[in-house]
C-alpha positions in Angstrom: 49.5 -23.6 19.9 46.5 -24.5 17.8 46.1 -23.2 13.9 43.2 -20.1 14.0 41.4 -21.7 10.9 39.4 -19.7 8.5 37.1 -22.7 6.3 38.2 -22.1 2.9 33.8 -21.7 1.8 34.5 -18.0 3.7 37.6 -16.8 1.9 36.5 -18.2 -1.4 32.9 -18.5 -1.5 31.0 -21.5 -1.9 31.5 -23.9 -4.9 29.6 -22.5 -8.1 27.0 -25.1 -8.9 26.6 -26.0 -13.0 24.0 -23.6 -14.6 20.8 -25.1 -15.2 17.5 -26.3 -13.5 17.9 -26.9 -9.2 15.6 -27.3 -7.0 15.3 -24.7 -3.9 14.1 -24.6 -0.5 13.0 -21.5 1.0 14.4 -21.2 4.9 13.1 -17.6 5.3 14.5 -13.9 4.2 16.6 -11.0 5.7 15.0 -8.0 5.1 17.0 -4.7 4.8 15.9 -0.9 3.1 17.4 -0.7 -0.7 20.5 1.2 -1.2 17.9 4.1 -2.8 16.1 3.7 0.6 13.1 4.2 -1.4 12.2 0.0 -0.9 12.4 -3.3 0.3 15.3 -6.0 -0.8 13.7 -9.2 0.5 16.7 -11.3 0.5 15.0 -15.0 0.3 17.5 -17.4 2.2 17.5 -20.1 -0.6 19.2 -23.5 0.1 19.7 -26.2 -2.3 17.7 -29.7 -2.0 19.0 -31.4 -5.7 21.2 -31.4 -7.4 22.5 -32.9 -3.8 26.2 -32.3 -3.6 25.6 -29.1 -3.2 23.0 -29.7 -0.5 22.2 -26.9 1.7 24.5 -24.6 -0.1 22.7 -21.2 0.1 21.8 -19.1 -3.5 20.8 -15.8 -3.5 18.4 -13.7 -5.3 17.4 -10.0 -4.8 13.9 -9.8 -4.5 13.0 -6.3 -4.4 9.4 -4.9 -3.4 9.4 -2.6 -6.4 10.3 -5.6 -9.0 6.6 -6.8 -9.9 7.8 -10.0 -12.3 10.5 -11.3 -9.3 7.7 -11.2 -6.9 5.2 -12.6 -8.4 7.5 -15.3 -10.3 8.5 -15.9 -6.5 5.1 -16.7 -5.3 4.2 -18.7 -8.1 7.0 -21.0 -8.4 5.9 -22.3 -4.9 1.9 -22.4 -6.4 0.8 -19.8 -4.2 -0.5 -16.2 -5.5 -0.1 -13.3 -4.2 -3.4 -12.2 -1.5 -4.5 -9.0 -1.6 -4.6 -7.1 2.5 -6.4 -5.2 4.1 -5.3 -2.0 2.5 -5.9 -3.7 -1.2 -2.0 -4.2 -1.9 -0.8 -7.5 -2.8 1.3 -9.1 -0.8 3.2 -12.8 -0.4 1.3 -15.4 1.9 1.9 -15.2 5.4 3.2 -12.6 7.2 6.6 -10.6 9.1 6.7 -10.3 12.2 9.3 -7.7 14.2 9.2 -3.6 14.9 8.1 -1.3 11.8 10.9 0.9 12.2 13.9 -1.8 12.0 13.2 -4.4 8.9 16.1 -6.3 10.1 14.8 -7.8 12.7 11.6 -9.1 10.8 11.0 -13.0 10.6 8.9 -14.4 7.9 5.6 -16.2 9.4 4.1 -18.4 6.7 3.0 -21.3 3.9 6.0 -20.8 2.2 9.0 -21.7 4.7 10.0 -25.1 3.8 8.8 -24.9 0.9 10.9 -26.1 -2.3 10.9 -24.6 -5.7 12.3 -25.3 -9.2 14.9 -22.5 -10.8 17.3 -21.9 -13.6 20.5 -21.3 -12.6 23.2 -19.2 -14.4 26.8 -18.6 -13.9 28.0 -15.2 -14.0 30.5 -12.5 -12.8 30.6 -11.4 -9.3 29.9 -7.7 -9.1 31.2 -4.9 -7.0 29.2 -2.7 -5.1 29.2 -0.4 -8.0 27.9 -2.7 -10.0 30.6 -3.5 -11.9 32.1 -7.0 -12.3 35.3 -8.6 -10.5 37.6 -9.7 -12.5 38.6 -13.7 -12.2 34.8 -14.1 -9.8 31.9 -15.7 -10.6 28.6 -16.5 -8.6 25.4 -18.6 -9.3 22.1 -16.2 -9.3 18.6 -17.4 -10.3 17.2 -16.3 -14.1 13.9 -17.8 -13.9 11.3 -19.5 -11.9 9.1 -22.3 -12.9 5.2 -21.6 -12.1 3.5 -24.1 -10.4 0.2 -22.8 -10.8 -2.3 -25.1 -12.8 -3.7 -23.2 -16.0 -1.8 -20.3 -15.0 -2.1 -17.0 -17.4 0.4 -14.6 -16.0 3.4 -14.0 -18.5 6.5 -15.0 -16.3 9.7 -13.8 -16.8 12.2 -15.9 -18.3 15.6 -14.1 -17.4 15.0 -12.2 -14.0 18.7 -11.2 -14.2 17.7 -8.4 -16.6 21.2 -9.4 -18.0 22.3 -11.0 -21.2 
């Protein structure tokens, strides 16, 4: 009888890619309702064009709706701003599509799918849902974007992990 394999990425996470500047492709986001139910984590599905052995490898980042400098850091890094709607909020180019009342389901219509971006990576400690870090795990998360924008004047963040 054949071995029920389990690929070792699953049990053990992917391979932690060296901190520093990668470049990103943005495949789309899996929207769910904050813990505090009180917003929006975007949850951009991120793979990994260059550095290339670690092609397609998938990095995450929490965009929130309530985290102004993640957002807008977000938009710019792929040279787009944010457009203003119909009801005068901002929002990102393009649009979800999918029922109001389950965010789940929603799939992102727009300029940026496809789209690569440029990003500090960082190396630190896998946290618990608490908050609090595992002992002996680490994981790559995004610090900053780079703005594409020509002559750009916004002040962008330069560690998004609020962490030091």
């Amino acid at each position: 009888m054949p071995d029920f394999k389990v690929p070792k990425d699953t049990i053990e996470g992917p391979p932690i890619i060296e901190a520093g500047r990668v470049v990103l492709r943005l495949d789309g986001f899996k929207p769910q309702l904050s813990k505090g139910k009180d917003s929006i984590n975007f949850n951009p599905v991120f793979k990994v064009v260059s550095p290339s052995e670690h092609a397609d490898q998938r990095v995450f980042f929490n965009m929130n709706s309530n985290f102004r400098p993640g957002i807008v850091d977000f938009a710019h890094a792929f040279g787009t701003e944010l457009v203003k709607n119909n009801d005068g909020d901002y929002v990102i180019p393009g649009r979800f599509d999918g029922p109001d009342e389950d965010m789940t389901k929603w799939v992102y219509a727009g300029p940026l799918l496809g789209q690569a971006c440029d990003v500090d990576l960082i190396i630190e400690p896998r946290r618990d849902d608490k908050g609090q870090p595992i002992e002996g795990k680490v994981q790559n998360s995004i610090k900053r974007f780079y703005c594409t924008i020509e002559g750009c004047s916004e002040k962008h963040a330069l560690d998004l992990t609020g962490r030091k």
